[in-house]
LUMDRENDREN-221913 format. One record per residue (C-alpha): x, y, z; residue number from 0. Coordinates in nm, 4 decimals, always signed. Layout:
<pt xx="X" yy="Y" zz="Z" n="NUM"/>
...
END
This chain:
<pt xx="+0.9267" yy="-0.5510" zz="-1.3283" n="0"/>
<pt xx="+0.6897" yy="-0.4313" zz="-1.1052" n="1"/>
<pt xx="+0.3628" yy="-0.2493" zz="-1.1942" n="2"/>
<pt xx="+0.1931" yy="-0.1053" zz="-0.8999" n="3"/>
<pt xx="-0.1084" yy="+0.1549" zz="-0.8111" n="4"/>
<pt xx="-0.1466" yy="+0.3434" zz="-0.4770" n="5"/>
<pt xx="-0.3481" yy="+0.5711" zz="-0.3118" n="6"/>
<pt xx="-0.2348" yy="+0.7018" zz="+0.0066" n="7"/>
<pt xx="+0.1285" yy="+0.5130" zz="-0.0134" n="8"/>
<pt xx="+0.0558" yy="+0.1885" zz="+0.1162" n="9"/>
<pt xx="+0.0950" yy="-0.0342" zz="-0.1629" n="10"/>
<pt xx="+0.4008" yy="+0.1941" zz="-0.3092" n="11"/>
<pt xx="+0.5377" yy="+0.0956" zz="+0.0069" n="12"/>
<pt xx="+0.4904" yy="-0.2410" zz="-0.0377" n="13"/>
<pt xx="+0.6076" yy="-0.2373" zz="-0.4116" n="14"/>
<pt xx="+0.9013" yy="-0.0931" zz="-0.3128" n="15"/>
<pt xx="+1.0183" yy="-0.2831" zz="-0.1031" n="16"/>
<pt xx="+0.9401" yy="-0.5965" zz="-0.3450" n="17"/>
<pt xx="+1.1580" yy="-0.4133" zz="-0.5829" n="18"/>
<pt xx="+1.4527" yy="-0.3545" zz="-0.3588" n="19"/>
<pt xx="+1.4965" yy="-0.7217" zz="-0.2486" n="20"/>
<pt xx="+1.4616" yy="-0.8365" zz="-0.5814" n="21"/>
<pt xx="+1.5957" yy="-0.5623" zz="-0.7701" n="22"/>
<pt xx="+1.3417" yy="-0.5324" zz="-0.9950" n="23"/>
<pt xx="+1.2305" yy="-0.1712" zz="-1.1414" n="24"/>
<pt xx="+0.9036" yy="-0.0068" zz="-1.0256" n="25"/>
<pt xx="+0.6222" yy="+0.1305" zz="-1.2933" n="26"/>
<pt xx="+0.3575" yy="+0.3411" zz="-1.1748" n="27"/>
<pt xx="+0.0134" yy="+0.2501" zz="-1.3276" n="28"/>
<pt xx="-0.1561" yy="+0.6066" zz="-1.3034" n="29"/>
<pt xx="+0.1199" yy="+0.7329" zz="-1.4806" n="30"/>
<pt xx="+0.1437" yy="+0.5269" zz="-1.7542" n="31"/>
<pt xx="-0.2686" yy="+0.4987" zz="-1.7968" n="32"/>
<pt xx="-0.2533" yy="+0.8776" zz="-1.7401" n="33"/>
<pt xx="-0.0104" yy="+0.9431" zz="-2.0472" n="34"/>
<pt xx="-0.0208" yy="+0.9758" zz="-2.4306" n="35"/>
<pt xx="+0.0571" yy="+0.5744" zz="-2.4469" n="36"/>
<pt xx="-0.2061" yy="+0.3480" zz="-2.6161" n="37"/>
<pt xx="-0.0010" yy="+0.0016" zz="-2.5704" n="38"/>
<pt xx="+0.0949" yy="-0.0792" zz="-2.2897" n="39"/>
<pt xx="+0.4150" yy="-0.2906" zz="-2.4196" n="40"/>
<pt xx="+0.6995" yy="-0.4077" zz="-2.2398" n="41"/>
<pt xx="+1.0188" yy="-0.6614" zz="-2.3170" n="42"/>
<pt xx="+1.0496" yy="-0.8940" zz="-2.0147" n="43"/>
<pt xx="+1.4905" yy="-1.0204" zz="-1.9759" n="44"/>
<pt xx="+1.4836" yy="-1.3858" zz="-1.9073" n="45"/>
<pt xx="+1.3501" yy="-1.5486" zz="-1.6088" n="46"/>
<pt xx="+1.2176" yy="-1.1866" zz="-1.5226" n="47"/>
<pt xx="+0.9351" yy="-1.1437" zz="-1.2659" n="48"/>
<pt xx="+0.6603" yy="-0.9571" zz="-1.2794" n="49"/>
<pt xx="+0.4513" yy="-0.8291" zz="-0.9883" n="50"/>
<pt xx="+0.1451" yy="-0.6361" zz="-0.9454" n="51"/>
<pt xx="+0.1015" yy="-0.4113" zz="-0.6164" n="52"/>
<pt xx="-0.2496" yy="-0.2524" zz="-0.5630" n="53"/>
<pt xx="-0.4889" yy="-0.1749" zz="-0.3023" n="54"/>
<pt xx="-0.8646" yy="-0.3411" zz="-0.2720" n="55"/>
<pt xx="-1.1442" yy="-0.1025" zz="-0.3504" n="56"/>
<pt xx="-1.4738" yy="-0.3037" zz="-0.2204" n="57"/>
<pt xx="-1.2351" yy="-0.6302" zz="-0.2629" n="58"/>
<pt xx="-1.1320" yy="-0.5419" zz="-0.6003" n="59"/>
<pt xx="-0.8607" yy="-0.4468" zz="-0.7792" n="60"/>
<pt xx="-0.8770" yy="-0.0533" zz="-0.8860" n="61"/>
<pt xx="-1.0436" yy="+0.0103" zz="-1.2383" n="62"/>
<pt xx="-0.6822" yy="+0.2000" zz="-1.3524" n="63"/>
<pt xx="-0.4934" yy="-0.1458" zz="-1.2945" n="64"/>
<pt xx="-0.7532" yy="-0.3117" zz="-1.4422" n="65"/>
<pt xx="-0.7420" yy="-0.1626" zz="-1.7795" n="66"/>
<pt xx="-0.3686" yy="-0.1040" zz="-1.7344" n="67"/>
<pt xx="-0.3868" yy="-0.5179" zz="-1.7963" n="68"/>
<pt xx="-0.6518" yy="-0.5149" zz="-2.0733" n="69"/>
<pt xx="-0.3709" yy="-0.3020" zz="-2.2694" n="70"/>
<pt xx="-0.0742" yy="-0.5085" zz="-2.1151" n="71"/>
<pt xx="+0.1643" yy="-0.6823" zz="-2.3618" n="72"/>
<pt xx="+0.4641" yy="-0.8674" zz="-2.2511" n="73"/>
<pt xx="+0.7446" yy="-0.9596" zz="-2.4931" n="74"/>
<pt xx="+0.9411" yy="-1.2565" zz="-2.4450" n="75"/>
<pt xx="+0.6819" yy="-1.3665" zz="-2.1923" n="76"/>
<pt xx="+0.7389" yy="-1.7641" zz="-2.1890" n="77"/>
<pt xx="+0.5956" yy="-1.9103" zz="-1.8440" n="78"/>
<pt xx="+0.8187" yy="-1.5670" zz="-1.6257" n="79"/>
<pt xx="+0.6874" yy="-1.6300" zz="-1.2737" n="80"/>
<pt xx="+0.4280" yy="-1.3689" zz="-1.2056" n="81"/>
<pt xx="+0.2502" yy="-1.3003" zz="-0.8701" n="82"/>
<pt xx="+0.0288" yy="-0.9915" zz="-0.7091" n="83"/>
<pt xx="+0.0369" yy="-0.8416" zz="-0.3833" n="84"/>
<pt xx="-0.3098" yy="-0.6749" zz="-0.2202" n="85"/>
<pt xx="-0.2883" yy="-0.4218" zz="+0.0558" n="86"/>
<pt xx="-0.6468" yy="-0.4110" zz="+0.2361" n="87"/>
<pt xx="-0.7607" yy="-0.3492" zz="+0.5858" n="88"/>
<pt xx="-0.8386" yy="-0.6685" zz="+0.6838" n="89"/>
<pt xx="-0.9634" yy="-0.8479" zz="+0.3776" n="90"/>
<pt xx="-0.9848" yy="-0.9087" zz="+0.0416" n="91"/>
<pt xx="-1.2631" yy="-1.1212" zz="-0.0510" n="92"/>
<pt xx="-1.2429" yy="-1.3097" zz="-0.4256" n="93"/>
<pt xx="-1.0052" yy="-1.0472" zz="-0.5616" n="94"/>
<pt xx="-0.7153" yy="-1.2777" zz="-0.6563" n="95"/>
<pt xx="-0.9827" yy="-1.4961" zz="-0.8869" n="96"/>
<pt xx="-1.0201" yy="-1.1471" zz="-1.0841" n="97"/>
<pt xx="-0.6670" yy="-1.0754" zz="-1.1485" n="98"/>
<pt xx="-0.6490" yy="-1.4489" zz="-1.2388" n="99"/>
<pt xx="-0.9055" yy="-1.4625" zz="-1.4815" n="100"/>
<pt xx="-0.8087" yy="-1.1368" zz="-1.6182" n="101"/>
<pt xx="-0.4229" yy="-1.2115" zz="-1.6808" n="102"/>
<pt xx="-0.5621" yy="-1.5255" zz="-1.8511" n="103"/>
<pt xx="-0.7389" yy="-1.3260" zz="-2.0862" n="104"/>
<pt xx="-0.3860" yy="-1.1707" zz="-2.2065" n="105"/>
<pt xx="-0.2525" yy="-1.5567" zz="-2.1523" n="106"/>
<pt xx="-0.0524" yy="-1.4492" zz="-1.8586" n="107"/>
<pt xx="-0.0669" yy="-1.6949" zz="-1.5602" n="108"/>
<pt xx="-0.0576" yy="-1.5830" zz="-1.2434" n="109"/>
<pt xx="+0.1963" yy="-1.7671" zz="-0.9710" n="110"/>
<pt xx="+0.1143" yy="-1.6376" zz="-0.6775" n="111"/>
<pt xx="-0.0988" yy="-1.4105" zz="-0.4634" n="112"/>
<pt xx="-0.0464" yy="-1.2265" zz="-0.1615" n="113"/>
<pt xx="-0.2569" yy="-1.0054" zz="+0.0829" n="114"/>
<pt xx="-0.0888" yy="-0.7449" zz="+0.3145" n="115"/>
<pt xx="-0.2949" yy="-0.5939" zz="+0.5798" n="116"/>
<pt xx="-0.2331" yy="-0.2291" zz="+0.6467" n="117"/>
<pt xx="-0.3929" yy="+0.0519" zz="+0.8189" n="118"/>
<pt xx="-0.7099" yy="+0.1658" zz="+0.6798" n="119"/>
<pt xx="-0.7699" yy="+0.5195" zz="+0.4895" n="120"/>
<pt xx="-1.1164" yy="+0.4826" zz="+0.3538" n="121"/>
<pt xx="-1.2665" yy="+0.7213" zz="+0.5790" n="122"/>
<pt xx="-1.6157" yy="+0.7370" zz="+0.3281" n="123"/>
<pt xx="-1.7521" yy="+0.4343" zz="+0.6005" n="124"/>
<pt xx="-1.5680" yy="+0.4565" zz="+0.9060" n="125"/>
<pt xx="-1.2551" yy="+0.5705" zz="+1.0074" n="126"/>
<pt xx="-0.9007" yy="+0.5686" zz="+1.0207" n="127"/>
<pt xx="-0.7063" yy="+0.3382" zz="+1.2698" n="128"/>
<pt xx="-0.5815" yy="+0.4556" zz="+1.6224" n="129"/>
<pt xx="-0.2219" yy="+0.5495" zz="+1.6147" n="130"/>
<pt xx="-0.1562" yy="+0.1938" zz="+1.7922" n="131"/>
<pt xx="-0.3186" yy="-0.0245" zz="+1.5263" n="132"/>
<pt xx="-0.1552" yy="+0.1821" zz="+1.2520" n="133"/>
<pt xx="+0.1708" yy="+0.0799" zz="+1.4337" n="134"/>
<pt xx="+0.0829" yy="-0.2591" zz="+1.4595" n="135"/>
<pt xx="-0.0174" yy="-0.3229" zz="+1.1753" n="136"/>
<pt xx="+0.2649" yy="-0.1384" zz="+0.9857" n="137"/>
<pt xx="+0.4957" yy="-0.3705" zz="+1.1934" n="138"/>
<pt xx="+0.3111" yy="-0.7175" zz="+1.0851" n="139"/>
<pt xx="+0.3054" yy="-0.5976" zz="+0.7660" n="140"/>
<pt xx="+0.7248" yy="-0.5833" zz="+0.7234" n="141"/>
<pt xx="+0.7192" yy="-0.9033" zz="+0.8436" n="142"/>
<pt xx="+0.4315" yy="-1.0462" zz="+0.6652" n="143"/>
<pt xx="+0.7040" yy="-0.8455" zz="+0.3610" n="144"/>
<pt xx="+1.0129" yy="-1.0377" zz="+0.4472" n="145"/>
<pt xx="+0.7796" yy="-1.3670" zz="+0.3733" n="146"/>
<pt xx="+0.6543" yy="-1.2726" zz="+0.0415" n="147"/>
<pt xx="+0.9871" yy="-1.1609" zz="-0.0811" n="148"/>
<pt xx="+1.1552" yy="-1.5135" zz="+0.0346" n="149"/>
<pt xx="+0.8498" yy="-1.6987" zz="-0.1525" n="150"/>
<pt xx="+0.9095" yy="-1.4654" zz="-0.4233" n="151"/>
<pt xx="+1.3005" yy="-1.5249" zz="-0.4643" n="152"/>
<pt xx="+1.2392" yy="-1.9102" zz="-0.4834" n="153"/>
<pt xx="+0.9282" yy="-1.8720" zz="-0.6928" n="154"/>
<pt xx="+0.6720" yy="-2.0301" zz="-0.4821" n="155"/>
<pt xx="+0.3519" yy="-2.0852" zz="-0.6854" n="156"/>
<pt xx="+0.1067" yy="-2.0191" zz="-0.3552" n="157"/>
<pt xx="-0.1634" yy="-1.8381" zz="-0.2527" n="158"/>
<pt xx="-0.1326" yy="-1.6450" zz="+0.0992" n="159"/>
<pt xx="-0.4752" yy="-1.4400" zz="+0.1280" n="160"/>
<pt xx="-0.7783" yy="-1.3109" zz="+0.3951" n="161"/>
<pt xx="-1.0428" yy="-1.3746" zz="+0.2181" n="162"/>
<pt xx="-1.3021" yy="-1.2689" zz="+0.4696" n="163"/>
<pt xx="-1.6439" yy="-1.4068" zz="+0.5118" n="164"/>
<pt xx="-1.8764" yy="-1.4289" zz="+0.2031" n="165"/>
<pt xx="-1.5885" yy="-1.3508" zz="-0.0646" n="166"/>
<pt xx="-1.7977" yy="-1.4053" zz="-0.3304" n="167"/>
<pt xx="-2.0393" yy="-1.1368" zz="-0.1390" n="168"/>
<pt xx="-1.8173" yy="-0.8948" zz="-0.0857" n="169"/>
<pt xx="-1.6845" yy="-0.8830" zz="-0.4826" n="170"/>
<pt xx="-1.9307" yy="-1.0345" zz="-0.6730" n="171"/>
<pt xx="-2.1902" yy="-0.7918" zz="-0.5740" n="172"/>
<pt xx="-2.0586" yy="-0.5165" zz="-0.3266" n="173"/>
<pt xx="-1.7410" yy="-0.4215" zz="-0.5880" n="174"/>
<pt xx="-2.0145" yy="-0.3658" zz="-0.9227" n="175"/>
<pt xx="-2.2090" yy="-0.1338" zz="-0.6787" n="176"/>
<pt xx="-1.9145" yy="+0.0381" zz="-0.5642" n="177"/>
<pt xx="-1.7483" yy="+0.0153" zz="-0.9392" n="178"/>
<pt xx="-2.0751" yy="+0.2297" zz="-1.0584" n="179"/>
<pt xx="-2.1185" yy="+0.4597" zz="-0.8208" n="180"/>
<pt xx="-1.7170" yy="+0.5576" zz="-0.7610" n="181"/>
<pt xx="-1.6596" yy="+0.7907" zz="-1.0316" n="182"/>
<pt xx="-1.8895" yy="+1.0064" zz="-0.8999" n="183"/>
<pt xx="-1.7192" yy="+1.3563" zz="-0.8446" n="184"/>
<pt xx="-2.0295" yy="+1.5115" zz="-0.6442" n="185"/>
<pt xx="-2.0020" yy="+1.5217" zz="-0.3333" n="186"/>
<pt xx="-1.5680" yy="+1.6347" zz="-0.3327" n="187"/>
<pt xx="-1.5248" yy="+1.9801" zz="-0.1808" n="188"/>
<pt xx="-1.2795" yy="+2.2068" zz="-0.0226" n="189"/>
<pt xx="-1.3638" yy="+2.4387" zz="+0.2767" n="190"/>
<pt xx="-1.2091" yy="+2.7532" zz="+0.3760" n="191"/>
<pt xx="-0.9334" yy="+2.5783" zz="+0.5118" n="192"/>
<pt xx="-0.7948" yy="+2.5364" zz="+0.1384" n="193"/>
<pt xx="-0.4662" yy="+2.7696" zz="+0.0804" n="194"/>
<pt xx="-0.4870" yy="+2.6379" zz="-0.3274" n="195"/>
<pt xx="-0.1449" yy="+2.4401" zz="-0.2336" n="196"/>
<pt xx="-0.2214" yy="+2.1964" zz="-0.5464" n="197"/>
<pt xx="-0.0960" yy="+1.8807" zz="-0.3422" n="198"/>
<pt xx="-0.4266" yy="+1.7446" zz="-0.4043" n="199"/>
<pt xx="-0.3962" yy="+1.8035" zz="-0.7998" n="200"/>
<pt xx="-0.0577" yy="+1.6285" zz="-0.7616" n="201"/>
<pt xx="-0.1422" yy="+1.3194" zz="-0.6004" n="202"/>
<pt xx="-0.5087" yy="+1.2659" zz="-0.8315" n="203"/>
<pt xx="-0.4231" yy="+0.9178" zz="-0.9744" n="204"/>
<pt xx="-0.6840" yy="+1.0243" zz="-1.2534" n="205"/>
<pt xx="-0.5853" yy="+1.3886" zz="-1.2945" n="206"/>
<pt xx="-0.8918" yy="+1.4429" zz="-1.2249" n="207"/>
<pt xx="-0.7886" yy="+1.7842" zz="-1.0182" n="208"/>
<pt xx="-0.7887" yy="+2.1215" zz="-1.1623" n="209"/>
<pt xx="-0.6641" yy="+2.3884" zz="-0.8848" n="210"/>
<pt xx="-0.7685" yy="+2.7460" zz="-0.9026" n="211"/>
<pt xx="-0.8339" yy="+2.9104" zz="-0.6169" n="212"/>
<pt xx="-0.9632" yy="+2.5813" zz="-0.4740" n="213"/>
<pt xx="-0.9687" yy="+2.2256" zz="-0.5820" n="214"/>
<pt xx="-1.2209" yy="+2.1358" zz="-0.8750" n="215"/>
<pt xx="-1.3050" yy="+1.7484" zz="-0.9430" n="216"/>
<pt xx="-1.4069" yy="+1.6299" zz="-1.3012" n="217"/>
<pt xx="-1.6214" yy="+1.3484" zz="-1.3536" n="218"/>
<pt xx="-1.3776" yy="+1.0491" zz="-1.2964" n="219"/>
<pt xx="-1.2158" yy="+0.9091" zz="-1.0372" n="220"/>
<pt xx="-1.1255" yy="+0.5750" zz="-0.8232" n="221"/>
<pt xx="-1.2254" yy="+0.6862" zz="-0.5045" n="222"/>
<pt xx="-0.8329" yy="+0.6632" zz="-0.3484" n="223"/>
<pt xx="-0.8795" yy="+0.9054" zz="-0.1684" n="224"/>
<pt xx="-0.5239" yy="+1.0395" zz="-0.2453" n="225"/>
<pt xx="-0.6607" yy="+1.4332" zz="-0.2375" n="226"/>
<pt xx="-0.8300" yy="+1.3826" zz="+0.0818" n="227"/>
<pt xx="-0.5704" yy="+1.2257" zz="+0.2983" n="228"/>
<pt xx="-0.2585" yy="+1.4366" zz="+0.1770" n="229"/>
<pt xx="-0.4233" yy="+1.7697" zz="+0.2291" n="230"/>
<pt xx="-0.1839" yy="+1.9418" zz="+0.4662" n="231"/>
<pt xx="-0.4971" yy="+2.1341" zz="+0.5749" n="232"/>
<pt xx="-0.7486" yy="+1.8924" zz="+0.5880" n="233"/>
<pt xx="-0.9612" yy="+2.1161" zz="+0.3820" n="234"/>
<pt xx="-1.1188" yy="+1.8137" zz="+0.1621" n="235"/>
<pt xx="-1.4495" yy="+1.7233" zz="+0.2840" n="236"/>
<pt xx="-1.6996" yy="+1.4108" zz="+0.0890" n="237"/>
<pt xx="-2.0516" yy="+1.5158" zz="+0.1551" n="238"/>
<pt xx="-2.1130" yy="+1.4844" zz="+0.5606" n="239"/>
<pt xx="-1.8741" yy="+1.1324" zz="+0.5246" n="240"/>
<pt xx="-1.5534" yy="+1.2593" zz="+0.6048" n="241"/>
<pt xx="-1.6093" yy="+1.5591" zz="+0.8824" n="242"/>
<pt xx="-1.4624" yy="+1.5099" zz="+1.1914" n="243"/>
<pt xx="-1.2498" yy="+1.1995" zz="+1.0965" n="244"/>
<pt xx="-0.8872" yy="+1.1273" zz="+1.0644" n="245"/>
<pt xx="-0.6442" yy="+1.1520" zz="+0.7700" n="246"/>
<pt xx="-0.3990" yy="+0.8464" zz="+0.6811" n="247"/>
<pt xx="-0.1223" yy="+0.8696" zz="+0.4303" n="248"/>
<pt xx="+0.2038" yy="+0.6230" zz="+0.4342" n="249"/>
<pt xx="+0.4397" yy="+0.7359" zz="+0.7410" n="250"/>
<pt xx="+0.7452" yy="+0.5994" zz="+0.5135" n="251"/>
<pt xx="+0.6382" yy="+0.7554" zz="+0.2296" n="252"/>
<pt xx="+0.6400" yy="+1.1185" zz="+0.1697" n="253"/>
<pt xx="+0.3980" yy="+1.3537" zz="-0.0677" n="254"/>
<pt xx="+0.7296" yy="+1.4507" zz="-0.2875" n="255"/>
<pt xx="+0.7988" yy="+1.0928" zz="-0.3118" n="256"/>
<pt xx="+0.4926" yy="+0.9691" zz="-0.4128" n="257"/>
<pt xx="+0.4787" yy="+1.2342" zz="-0.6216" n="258"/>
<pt xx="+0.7852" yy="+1.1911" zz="-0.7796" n="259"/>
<pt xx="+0.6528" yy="+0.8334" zz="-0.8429" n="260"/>
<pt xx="+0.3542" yy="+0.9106" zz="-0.9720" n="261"/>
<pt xx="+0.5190" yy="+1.1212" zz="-1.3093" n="262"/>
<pt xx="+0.7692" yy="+0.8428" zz="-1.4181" n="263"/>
<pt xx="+0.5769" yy="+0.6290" zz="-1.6468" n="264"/>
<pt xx="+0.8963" yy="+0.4173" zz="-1.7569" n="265"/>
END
């Protein structure tokens, strides 16, 4: 069982893959936190993993997956080996010590922890990677994949991650800043490139996203980025932040498809 958030397709990548080699079944955390569901509950088969997939935002988890576990109960949990993967750009700072201490808290222990490098899409402070780099590092990153899914079938109990320099910089003090200040909706806004297509309301992992003529944003949201990098048009500008920049979504993974993972909450 796999539990995963994404928000341009590089960590659904990433958890799907996980959940082919190990044939394990993928749940999509927007959807579930998105739907009518208070409880998060779930009955784990014996000797069952568990896995959690998710991006850094300032070199923490997202909010979503983080309440996602403060809801999380796992039947017939007795000791299943449990690990996380982080996509990031190049880092990930102290983010593994969060998940740790907040599975804990639910008296889940966490097995393992891995950090997959990928290219970058938050375009809010600098840019997206050159069409070599995304290559490259889409290549490492499968085989950085075929690692983690050989520690995972023998159950390693190891911790493969960048830290970066300063970790406890980077997420004990940049991530609150960034935490506070994310959900602000202010500065989102389409130009007259818009058609009112409604990709952007499709891929919100808040549906946060009302389309009318053009996109409207509500006062919540995770800075993904989802609506900005799948417009077909490139019609979704932040502020001054974004303009003249490049897009990034997942190059194996498709809107419809992460889409059509986005709606299935079991």
């Amino acid at each position: 069982m796999i539990f995963y958030f994404s928000g341009t397709g590089n960590s659904l990548y990433v958890a799907k893959n996980i959940a082919e080699h190990n044939n394990e079944k993928l749940i999509s955390v927007a959807a579930v936190v998105n739907s009518s569901i208070n409880h998060y509950e779930y009955t784990l088969k014996e000797n069952e993993l568990v896995g959690f997939v998710c991006p850094i935002y300032a070199w923490g988890p997202p909010k979503p997956l983080l309440d996602f576990i403060n809801k999380l109960k796992l039947n017939n949990y007795h000791g299943n080996y449990v690990f996380a993967v982080v996509t990031c750009g190049s880092n990930i700072g102290n983010t593994m010590k969060i998940f740790t201490a907040r599975l804990r808290k639910k008296n889940i222990s966490l097995s393992s922890g891995y950090s997959v490098i990928m290219p970058s899409n938050y375009i809010l402070m600098g840019n997206v990677d050159s069409k070599e780099i995304e290559k490259e590092k889409l290549s490492e990153a499968d085989r950085t994949l075929l690692y983690i899914n050989g520690s995972i079938r023998q159950k390693r109990k190891e911790f493969l991650i960048e830290k970066g320099r300063l970790p406890w910089l980077l997420t004990g003090i940049i991530n609150p800043l960034f935490s506070k200040n994310a959900s602000n909706t202010s500065k989102f806004y389409a130009t007259d490139q818009c058609n009112g297509c409604g990709i952007c309301e499709k891929v919100c992992n808040c549906r946060n996203i009302k389309v009318k003529e053009k996109p409207e944003w509500r006062q919540q949201c995770t800075q993904c980025l989802a609506c900005i990098n799948y417009c077909p048009a490139k019609a979704i500008q932040y502020g001054k932040a974004t303009e003249n920049k490049g897009r990034y979504t997942n190059p194996n993974i498709s809107v419809n498809e992460f889409v059509q993972h986005q709606l299935q909450v079991m």
